[in-house]
N, C-alpha and C positions, 0 to 999 in steps of 0.2 A: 227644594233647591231651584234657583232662578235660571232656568236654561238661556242658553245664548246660541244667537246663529252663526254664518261665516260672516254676513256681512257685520254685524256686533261686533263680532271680534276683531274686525279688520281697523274698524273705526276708535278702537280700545288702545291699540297697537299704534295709529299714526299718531294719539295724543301722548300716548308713551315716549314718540321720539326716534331715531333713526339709531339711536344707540344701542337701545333693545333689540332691535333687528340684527344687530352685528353680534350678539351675545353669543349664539350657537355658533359660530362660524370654523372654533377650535375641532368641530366633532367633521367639518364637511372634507371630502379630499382633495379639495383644494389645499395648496400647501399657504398657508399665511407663513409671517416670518418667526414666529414663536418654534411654529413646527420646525420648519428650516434649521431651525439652531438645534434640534434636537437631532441631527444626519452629523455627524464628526465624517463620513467618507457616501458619496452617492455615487454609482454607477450605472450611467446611459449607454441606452441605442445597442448595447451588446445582446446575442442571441443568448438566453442565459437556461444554464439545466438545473428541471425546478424539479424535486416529487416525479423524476421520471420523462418528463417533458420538455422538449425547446419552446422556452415563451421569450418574446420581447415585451421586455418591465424593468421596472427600472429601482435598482438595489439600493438599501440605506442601509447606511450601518450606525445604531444609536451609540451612545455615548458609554456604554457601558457593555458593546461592542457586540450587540445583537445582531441579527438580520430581521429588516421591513423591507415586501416587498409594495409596489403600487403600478398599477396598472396608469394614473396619472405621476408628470412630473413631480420631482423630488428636487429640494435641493439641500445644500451642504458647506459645509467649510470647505470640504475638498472637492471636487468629482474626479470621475473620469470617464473620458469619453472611449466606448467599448464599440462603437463603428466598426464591422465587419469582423467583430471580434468574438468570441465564445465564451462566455462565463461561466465557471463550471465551479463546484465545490472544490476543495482544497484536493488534489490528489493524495493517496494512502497506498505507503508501501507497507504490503503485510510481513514480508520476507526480507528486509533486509539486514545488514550483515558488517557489522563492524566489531569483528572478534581480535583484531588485532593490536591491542596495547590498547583498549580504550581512551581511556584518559590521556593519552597523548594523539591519539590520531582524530578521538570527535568531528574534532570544530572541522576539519578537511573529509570527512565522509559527512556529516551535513552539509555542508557547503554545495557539493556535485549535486547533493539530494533537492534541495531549494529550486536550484537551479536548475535544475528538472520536473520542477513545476509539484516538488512535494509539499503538504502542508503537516504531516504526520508518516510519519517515519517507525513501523515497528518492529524489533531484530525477533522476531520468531520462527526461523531458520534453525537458532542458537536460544540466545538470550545472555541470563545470569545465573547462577549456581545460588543467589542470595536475592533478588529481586531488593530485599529493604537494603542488602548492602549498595546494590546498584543506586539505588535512588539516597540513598546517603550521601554518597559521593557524585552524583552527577544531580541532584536540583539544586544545588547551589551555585551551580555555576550556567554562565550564557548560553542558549541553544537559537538554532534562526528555526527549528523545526519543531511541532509534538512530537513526542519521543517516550518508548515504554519497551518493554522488555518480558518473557517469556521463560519460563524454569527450565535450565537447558540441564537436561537429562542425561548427557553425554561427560559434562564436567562430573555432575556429582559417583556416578557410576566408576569414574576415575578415583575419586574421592572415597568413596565407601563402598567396601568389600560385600556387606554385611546387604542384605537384599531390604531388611526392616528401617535400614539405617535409610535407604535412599528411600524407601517410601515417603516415609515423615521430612526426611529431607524434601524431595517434593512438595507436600502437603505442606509442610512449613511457608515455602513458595508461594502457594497457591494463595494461604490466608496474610502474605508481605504484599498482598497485591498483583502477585506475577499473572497477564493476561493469559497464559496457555503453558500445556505444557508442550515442551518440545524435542524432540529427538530423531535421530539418525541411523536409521538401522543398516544400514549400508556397511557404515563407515566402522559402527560400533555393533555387530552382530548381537541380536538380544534376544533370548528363551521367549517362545509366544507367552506365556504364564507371567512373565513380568512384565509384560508390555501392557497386560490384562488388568495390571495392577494401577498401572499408569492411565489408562480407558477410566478405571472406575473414578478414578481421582479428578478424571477432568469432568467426567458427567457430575459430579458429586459437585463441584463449585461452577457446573453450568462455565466450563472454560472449554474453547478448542481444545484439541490433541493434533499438532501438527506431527507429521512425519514423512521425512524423506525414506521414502521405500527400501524393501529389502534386498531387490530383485535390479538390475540393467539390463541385461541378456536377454539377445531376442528368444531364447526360450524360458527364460526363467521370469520375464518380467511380470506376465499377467498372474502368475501368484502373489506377486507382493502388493499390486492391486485388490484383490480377495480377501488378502488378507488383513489389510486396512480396513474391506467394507465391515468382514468380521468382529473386527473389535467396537463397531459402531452398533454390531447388529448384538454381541453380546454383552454387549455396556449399558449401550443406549448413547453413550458421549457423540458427541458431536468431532468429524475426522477429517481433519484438513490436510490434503496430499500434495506435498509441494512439487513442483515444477515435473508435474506428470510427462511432458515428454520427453525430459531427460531421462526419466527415474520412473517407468512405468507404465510408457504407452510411446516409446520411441519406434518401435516396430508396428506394434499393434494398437493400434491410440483409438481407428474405430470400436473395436472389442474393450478395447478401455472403460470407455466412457457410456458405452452398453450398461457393462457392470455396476457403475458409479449409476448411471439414469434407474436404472431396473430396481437399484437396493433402495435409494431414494423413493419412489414411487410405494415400493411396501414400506414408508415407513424411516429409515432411518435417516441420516443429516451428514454426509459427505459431502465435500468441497473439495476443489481445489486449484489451483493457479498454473498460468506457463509466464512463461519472460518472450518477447519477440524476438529472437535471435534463433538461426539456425546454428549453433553449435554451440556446445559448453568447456568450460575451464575449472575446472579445479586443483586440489592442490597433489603436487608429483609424489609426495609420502602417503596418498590415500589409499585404502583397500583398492579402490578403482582401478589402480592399477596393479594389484598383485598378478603374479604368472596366469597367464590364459586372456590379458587384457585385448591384445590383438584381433584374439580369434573372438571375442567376446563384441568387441566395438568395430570390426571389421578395418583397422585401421594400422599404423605402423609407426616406430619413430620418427622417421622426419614428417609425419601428417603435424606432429606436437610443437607448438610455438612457445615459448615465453613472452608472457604477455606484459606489454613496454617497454621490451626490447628489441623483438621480433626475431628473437635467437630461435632459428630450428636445430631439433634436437637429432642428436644420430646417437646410434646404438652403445657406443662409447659413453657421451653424455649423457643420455638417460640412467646409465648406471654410475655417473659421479652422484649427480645429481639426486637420484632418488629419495637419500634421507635425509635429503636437507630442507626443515621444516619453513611452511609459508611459501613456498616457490610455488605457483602458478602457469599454469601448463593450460593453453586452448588447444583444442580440435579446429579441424577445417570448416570452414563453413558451409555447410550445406551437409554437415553430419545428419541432422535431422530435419526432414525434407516440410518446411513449411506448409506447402499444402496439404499433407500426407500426417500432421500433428497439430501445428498451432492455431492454423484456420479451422480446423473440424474441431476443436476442443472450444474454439470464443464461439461458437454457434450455439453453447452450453448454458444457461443460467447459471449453472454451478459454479464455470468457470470463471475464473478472476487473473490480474496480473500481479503478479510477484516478483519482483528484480534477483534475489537471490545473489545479492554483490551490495558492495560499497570502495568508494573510491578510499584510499588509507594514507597516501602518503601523494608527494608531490615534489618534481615538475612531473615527474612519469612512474604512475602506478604499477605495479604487478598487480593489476584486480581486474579482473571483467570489464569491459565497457558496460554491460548491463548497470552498474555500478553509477555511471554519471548519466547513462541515458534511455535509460529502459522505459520511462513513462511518456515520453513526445515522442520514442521510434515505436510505441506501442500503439498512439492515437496516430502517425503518419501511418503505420500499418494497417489500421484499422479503416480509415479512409480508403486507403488505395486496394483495398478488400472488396469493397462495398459495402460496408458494413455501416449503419445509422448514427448517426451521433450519439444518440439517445445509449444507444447498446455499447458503445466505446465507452462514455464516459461512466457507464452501471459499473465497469468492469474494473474502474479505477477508484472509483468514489465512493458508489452507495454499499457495491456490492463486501466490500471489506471492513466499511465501518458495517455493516449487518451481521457479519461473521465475529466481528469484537463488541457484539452487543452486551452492554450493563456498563461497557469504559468509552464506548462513543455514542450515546444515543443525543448526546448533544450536540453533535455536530455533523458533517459531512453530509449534508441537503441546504440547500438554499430556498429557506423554509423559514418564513417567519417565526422568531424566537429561539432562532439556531444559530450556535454561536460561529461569530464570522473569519470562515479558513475558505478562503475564496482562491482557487485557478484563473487566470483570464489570458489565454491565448490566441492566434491568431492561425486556423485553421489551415489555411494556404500555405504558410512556411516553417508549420511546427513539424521537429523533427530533432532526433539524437544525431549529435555529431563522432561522440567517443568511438573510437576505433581499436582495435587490439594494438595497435602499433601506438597508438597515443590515447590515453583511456580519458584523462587528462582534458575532456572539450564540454564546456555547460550546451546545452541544447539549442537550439534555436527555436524561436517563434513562441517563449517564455515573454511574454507581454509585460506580466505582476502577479505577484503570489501577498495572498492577505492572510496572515496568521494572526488570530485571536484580535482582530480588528485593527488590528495595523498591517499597513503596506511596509513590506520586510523586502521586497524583491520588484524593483522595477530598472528598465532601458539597460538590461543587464549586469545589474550590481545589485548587490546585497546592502543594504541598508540600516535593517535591523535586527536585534534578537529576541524574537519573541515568544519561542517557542515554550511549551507548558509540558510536566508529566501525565502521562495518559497510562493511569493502571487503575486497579476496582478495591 
């Protein structure tokens, strides 16, 4: 074989032409105008959360609505210029909560959700009783959000007497796609032995097992913690415990979360979530409140508000009122002492946010404000905490699409070849505006939200719907 030198070759190359030379140019990171055309949306200059990291790089989104990142400029049809801005993966609510007339009320509990910087929206609080029936009826029509749903335990238990019949009913769930199972032992009291059955079923399709505890009462709470880890420890499932300082670590949240670190470290796979708000709402017909609630919550009728109204309740009213289902009743704020729960619990890896609300109706809800602004008063809080960017935005983003692992591994990192549900807000003035007196208020310092590669949400309006179903 006739070898050749550098200089040979050099000399080989200029009788070729300048043309040759420009041949490889497609492979360099430079961007030429070929490449260009292939960004439908680029995002500059923003701090952006990559794999865990704040980098400054600059986001493509292809045509077929991937994520590219480049450490060199990008361009595009579109851009935007993300200057002092934060780029983050799409937010994800794991806990949300649209039980009320679905099909009539959606489009207004997505809506607040968007608008609080959601890109994925999951009711596993609840869910559906039919998972295929849910998605029957709702992929056919507009969503601004992803959206999926969760086998709620609590309907069918209504529904079937028979202990075999709910199994399979579950398990039917499970294989329509439903991402978890879900249930309310509070609300709906249930024999350890069935719950056991529930454990096996979600280990068995590798799904969550959410559960709002058994336990409020400052002496009664840390067994319903226990008894969560148990069912993890005698399953093996994986045990999602929702809104631990309402439901389980309200008094005791140090020793809480003891329990949950210690069963984790042998071994087994508990989670679980808070909402930033020092006080909860829920509904005036709930076990919550049967006889001893007083002495239980430390609290009184006129502590109880109706929420978007801001009617306080007296003794009188509380007993019109009682069995009139869907009414909405908050505590005082400062029922559960933020320092003393929701700061000690995000110091957690475990720990994640959960809003545990949705807004349902409109000008003025009876719902939680958690509901329109749990995820900007969750990163304002987490700032004004000290707490890292990096560890705020786990808590909203990575760390829940990793708990719904096998129905989001495609998304929720801003990560080449991930598909693009982009957050971009503005650090300095992001914040939930919703109030118990007007729940009713989108957030501030929502920049734009990118669902499935379209800009759905920018300069505070909604713009598109783009939203997809997310179940397995």
């Amino acid at each position: 074989m006739e070898s050749i030198n550098r200089r040979d070759a050099l000399k080989k190359l200029a009788l070729l032409g300048g043309s040759a030379l420009l041949l490889p140019t497609f492979a360099l990171p430079t961007v030429g105008q070929d490449r260009a055309n292939t960004f439908k949306l680029v995002i500059k200059n923003g701090q952006v959360y990559t794999q865990g990291q704040m980098k400054q790089v600059f986001v493509g989104i292809t045509q077929d609505n991937k994520i590219q990142l480049s450490e060199a400029p990008l361009q595009g049809k579109k851009e935007i210029d993300a200057t002092g801005k934060v780029v983050s993966p799409g937010f994800v609510d794991i806990l949300a909560d649209n039980a009320a007339n679905p099909e009539y009320t959606y489009r207004i509990f997505e809506k607040y959700k968007l608008a609080d910087g959601l890109s994925t929206v999951l009711q596993m609080h609840g869910g559906a009783a039919s998972p295929a029936n849910f998605h029957t009826k709702f992929d056919t029509l507009p969503h601004y959000v992803n959206y999926g749903v969760g086998v709620f335990v609590m309907l069918l238990r209504l529904r079937y007497a028979d202990l075999n019949m709910r199994y399979k009913a579950t398990e039917k769930g499970l294989e329509e796609g439903g991402l978890g199972v879900c249930h309310s032992i509070e609300y709906q009291p249930t024999p350890y032995p069935e719950l056991l059955e529930y454990a096996k079923l979600s280990k068995k399709y590798d799904r969550p097992l959410f559960l709002h505890l058994r336990y409020s009462a400052e002496s009664t709470e840390l067994e319903g913690v226990k008894e969560a880890i148990k069912l993890a420890q005698d399953t093996g499932a994986r045990v999602h415990i929702d809104h631990l300082h309402s439901t389980g670590g309200t008094y005791n949240m140090t020793k809480a979360l003891e329990l949950i670190q210690e069963a984790n470290l042998l071994g087994t796979d508990v989670t679980t979530c808070v909402y930033p708000y020092s006080y909860w709402a829920t509904y005036l017909i709930s076990k919550r409140f049967d006889p001893g609630w007083q002495e239980r919550f430390k609290i009184t009728y006129s502590d109880l508000t109706i929420v978007g109204t801001g009617e306080r309740l007296t003794e009188g009213t509380f007993n019109a009122y009682r069995n009139r289902a869907g009414l909405l009743v908050a505590v005082p704020e400062g029922t559960m002492q933020m320092d003393k729960t929701i700061n000690i619990a995000l110091q957690h890896d475990f720990c994640m946010i959960g809003s545990d609300g949705g807004i349902e109706s409109e000008p003025i809800a009876n719902n939680h404000p958690r509901g329109a602004g749990c995820f900007a008063t969750a990163v304002r809080h987490g700032i004004d905490i000290g707490m890292s960017m990096e560890k705020i935005l786990s808590k909203i983003t990575t760390l829940p699409a990793r708990l719904m692992r096998g129905a989001m591994d495609t998304r929720n990192d801003i990560a080449d070849g991930k598909i693009a549900d982009i957050t971009i807000f503005d650090p300095k003035t992001i914040k939930g505006k919703a109030s118990v007196k007007l729940p009713n208020q989108f957030s501030d310092g929502i920049e734009a939200v990118i669902i499935n590669g379209e800009i759905v949400f920018q300069d505070n309006k909604i713009i598109a719907s783009k939203g997809l179903p997310i179940k397995y």
